[in-house]
DRENPA-324845 format. One record per residue: residue in three letters; residue number from 1; x, y, z of N, C-alpha, C, O, CB in turn. Coordinates in pm, 1 decimal. Atoms other than C-alpha are relative to their C-alpha. Glycine has a CB too. Layout:
BEGIN
   pagu   kolza        n.u        n.v        n.w       ca.u       ca.v       ca.w        c.u        c.v        c.w        o.u        o.v        o.w       cb.u       cb.v       cb.w
    ALA     NUM          X          Y          Z          X          Y          Z          X          Y          Z          X          Y          Z          X          Y          Z
...
//
This chain:
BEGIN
   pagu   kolza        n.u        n.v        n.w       ca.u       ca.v       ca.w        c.u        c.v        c.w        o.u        o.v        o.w       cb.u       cb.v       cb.w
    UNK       1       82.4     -120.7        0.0        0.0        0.0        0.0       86.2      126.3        0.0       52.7      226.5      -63.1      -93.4        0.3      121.2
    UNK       2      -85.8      -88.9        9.3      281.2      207.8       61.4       60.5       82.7     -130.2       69.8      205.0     -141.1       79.1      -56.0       55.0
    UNK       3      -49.3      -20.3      187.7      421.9      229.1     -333.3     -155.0       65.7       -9.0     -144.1      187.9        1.0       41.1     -196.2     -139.2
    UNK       4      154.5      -26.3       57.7       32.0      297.9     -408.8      -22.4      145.4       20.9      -51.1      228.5      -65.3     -127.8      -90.0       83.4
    UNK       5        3.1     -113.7      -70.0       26.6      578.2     -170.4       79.8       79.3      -58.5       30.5      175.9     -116.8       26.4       -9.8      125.7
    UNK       6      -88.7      -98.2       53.5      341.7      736.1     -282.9      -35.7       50.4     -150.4      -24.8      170.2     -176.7      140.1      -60.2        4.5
    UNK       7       27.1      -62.8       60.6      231.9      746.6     -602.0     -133.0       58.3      -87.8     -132.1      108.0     -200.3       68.1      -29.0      -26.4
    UNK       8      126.9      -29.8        9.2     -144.0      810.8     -606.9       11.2      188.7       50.3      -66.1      281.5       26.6      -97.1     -121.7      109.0
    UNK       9      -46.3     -146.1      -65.8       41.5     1141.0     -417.1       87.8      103.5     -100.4       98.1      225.8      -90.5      104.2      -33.8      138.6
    UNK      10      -89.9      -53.5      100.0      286.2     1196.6     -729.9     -146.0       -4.5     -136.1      -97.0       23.3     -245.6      175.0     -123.6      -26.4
    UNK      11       52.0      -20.3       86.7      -13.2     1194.4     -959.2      -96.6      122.4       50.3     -117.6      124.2      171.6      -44.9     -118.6      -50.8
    UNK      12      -24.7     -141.3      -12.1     -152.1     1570.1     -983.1     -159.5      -36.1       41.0     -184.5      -20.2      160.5       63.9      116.8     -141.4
    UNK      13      116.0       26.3      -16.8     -507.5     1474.0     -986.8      -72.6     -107.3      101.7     -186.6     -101.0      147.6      -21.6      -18.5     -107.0
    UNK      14       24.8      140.7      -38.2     -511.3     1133.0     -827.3      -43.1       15.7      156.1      -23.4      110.1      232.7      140.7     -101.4      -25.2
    UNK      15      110.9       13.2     -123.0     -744.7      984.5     -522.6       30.3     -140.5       75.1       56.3     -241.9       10.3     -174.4       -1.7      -63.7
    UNK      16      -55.7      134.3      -12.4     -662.2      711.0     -339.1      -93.0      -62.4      158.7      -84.9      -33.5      278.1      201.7       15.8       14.3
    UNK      17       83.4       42.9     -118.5     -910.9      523.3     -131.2       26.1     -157.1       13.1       70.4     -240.2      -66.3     -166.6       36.2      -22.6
    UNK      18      -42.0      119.0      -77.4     -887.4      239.8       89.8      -86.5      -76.4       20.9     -172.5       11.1       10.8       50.8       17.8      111.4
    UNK      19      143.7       85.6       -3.6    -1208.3      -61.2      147.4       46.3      -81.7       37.5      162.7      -85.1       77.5      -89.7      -36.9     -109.7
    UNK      20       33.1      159.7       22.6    -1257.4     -374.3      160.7      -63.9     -104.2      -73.9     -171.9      -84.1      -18.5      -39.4      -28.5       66.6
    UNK      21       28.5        6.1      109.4    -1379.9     -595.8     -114.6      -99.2       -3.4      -54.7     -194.7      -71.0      -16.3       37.6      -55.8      -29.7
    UNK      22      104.9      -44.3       63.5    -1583.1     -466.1     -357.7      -85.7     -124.9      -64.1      -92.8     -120.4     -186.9       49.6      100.2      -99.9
    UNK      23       55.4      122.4       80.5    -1775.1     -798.3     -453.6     -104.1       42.4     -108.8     -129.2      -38.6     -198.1      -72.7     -106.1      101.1
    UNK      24       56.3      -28.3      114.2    -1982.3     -635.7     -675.4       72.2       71.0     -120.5        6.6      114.5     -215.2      -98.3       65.3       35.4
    UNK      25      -73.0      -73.8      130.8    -1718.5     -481.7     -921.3      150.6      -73.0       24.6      244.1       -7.5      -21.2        5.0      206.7        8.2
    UNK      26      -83.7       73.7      -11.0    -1456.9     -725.7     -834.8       10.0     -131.8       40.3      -81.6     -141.6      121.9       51.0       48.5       44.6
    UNK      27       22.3       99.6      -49.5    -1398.6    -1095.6     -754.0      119.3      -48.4       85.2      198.5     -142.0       74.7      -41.7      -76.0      -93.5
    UNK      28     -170.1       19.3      -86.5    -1131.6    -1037.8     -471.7      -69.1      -10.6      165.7      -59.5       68.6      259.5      147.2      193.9      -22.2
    UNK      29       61.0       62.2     -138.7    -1361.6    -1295.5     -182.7       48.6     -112.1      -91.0        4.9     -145.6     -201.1     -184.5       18.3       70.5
    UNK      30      -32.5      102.0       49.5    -1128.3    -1585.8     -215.0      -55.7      -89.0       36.9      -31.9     -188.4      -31.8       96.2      -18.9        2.0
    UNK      31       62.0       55.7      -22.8    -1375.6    -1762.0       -1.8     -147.5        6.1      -13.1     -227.4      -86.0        4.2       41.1      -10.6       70.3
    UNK      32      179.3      -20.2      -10.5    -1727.0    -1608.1      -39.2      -21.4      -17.7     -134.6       63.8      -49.5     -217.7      -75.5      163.1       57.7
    UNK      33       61.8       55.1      107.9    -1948.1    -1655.5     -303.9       96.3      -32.6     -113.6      134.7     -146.2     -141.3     -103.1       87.7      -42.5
    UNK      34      -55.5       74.2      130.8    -1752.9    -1621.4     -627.0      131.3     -114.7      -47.6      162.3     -161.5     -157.1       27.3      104.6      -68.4
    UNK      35     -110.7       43.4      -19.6    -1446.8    -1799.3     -498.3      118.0      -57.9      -62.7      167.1     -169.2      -81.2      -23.4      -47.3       52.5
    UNK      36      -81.4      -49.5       96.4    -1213.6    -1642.2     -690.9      124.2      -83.5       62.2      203.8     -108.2      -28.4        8.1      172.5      -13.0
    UNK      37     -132.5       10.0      -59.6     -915.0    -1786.4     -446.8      101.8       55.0      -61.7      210.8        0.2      -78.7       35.6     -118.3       18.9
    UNK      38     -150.6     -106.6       43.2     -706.3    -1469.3     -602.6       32.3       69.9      169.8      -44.3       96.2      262.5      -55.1      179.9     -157.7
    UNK      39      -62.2      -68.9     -122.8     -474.2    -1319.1     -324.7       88.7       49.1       -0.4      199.4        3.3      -28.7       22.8      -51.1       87.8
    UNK      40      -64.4     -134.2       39.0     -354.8    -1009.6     -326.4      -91.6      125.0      -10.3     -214.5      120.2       -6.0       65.9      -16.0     -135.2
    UNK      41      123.6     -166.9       -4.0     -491.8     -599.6     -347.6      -51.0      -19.6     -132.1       -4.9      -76.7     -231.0       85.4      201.7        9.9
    UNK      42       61.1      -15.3      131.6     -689.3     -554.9     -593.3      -51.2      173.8        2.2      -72.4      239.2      104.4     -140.6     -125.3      -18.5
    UNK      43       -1.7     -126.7      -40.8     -751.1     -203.2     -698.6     -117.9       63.2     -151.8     -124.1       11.8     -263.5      191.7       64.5       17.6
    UNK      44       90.3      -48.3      142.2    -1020.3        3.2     -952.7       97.7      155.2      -16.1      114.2      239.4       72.2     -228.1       32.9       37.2
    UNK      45       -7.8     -106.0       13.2     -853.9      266.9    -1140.7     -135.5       53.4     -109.5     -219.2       -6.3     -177.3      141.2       16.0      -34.3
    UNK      46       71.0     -110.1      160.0    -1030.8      559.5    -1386.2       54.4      114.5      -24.5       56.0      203.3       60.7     -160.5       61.5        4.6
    UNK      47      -52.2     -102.0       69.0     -879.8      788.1    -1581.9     -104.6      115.3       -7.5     -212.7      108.5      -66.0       44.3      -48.6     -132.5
    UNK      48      106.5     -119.6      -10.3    -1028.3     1159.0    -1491.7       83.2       97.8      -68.9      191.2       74.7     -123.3      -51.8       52.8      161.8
    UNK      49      -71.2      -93.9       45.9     -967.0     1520.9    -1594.4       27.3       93.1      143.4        6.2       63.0      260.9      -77.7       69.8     -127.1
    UNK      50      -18.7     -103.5     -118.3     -872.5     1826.6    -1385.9        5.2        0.5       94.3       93.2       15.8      179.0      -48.7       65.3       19.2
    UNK      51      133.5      -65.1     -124.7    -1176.5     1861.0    -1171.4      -43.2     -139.2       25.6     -155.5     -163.2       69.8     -163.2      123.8      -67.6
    UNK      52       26.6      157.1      -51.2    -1156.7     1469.2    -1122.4     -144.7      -54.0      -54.4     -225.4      -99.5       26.7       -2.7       -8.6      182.5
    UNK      53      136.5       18.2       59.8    -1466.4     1403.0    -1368.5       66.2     -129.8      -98.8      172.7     -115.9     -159.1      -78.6      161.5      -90.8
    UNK      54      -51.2       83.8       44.1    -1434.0     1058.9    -1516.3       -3.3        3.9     -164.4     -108.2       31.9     -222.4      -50.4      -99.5       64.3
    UNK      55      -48.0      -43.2      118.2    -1268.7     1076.3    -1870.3        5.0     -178.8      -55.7       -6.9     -187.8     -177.9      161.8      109.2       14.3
    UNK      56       32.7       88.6       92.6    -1281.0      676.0    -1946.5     -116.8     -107.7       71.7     -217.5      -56.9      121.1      139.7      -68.9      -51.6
    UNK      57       30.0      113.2      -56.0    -1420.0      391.5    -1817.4       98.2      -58.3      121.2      217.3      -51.1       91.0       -9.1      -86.0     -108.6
    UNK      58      -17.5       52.5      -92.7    -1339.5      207.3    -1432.4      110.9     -162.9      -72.9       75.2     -254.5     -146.9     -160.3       -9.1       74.8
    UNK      59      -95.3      108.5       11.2    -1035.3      -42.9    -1469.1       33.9     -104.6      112.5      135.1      -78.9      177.8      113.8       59.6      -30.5
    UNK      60       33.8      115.8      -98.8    -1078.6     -334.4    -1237.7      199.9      -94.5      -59.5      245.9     -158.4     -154.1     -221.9     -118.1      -65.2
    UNK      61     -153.8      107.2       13.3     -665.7     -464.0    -1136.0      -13.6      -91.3      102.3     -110.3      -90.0      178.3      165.6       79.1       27.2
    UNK      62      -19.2      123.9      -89.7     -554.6     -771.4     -935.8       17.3     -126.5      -56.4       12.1     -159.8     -174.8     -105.3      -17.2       83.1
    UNK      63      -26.4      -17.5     -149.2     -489.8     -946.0     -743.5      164.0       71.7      -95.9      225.5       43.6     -198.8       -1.4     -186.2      142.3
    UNK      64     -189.5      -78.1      -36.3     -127.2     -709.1     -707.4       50.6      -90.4      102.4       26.9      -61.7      219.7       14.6      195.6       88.1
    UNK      65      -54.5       94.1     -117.9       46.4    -1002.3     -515.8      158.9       18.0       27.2      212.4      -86.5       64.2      -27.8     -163.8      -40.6
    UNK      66     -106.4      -11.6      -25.5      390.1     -870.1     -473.4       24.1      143.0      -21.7      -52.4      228.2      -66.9       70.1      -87.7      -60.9
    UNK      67     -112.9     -150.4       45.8      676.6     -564.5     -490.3       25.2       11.3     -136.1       77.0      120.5     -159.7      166.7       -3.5       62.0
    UNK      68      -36.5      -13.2      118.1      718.2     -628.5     -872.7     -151.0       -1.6      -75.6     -165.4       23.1     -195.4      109.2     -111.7      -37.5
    UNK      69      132.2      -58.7       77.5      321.0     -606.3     -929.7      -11.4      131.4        2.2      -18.7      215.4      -87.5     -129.0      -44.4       52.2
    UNK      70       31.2     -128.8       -4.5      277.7     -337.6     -755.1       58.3      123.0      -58.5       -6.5      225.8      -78.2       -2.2       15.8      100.3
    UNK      71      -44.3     -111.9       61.7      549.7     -124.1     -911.2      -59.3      -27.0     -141.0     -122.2       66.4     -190.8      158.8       20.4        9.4
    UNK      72       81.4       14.7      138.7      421.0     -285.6    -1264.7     -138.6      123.1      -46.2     -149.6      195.9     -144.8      -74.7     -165.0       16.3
    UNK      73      110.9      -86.3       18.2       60.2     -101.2    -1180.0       48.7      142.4        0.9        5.5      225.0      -79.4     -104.9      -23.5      105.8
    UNK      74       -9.4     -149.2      -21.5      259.6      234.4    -1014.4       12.4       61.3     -129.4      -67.4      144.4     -172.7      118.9       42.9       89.5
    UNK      75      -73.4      -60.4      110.8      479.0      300.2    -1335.0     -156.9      -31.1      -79.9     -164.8       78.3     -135.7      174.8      -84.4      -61.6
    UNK      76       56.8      -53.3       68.3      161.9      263.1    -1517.7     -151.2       19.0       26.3     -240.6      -24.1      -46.5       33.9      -49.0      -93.7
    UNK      77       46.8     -108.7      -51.8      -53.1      464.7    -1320.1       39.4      162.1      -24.2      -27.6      251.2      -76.5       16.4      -31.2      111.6
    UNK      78      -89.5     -120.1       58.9      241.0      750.6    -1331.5       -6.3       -0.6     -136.2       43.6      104.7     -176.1      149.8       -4.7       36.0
    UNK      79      -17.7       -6.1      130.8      210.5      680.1    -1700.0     -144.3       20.3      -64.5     -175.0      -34.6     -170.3       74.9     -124.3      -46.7
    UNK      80      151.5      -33.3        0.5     -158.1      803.8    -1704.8     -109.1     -142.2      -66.0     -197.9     -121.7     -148.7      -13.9      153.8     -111.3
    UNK      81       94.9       79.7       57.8     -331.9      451.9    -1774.4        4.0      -20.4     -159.7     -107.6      -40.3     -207.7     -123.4       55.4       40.3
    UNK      82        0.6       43.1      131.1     -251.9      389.1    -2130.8      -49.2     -161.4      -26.7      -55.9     -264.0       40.9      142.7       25.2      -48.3
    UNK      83       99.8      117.8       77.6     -425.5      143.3    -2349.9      103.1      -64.6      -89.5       66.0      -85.6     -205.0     -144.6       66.6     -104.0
    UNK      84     -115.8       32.3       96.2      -55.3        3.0    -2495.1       62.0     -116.8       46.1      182.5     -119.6       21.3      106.4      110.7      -12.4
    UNK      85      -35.2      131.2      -40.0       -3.9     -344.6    -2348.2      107.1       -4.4      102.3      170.5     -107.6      124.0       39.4      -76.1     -113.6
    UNK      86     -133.2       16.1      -97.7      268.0     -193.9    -2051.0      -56.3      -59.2      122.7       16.8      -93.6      215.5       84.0      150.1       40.4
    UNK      87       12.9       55.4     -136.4       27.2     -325.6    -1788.1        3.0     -133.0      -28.4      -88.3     -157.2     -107.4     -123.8       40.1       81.9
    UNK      88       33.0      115.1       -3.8       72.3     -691.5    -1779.6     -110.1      -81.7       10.7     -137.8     -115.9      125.6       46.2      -20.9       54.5
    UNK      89      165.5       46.5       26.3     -285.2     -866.9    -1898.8      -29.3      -99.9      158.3     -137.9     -133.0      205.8      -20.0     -129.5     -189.0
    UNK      90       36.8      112.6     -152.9     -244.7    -1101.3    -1547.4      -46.9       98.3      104.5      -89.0       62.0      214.3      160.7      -97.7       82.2
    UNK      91       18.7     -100.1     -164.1     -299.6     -750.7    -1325.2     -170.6       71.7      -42.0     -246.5      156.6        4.9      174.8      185.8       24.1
    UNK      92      142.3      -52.9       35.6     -609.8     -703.5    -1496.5     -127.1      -95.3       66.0     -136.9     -217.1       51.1      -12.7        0.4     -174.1
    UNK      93       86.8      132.1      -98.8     -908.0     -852.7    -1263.4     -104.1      -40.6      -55.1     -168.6       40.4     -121.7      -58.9       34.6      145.4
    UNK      94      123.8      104.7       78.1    -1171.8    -1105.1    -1387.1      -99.1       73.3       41.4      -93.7      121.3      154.6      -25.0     -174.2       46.6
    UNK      95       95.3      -97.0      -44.2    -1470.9     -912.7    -1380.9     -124.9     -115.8       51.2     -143.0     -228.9        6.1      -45.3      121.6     -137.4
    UNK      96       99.6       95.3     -117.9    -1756.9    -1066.9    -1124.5      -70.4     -113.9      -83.7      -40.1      -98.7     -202.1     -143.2      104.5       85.3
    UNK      97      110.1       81.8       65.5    -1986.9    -1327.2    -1262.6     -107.2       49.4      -47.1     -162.5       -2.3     -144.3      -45.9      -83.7       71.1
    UNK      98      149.0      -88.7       20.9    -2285.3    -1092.7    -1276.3       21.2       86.0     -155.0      -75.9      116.7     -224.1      -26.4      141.1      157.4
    UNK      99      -28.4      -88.8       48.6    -2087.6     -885.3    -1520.3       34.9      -80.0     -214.4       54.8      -38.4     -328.5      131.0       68.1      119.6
    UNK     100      -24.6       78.4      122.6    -2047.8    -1211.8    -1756.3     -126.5      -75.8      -51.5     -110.4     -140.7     -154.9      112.9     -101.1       26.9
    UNK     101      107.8       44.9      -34.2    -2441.9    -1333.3    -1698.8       -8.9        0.1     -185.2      -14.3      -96.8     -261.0     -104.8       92.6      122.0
    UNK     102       68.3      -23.8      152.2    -2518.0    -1183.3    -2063.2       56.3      -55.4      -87.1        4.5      -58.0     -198.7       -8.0      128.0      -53.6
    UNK     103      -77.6       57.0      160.6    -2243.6    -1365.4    -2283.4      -56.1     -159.7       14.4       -9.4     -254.5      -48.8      228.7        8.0       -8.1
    UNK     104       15.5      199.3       75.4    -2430.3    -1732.1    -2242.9      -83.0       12.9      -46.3     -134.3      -80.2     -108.4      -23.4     -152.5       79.8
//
């Protein structure tokens, strides 16, 4: 949490809140219902402007299970969220079951 912090603090705009897990926009309950058994933070970014008004769509990461995830996400956090393959497709989090209901 520390790396997260530091640089949720180096980004000019950036917000950085703390919970517990969001089971409805994430599947980070390795034992409750969807039992994801991922372990590690899991974290939602969104790319805003200025005045902190959301500029794309909510990015659902995780699990971050180490010092070499978490800098993976910082550096591209500090690198404003680009859409260019630098985040590693494994830090990207399975989106809930509810959210996959419509593709059967």
């Amino acid at each position: 949490m520390d790396e997260f912090r530091r640089t949720v603090r180096a980004c000019r705009h950036g917000v950085l809140v703390s919970t517990g897990c969001l089971r409805g926009a994430l599947r980070c309950d390795a034992f409750g219902p969807y039992r994801s058994g991922a372990r590690g933070l899991f974290a939602v970014a969104q790319p805003c402007d200025a005045h902190r008004r959301p500029v794309g769509g909510a990015i659902a990461l995780g699990p971050v299970a180490g010092r070499a995830d978490a800098s993976a996400v910082c550096r591209w956090l500090l690198a404003g969220l680009p859409d260019d393959g630098s985040l590693p497709a494994r830090l990207l989090a399975a989106p809930p079951p509810w959210k996959l209901a419509h593709l059967n």
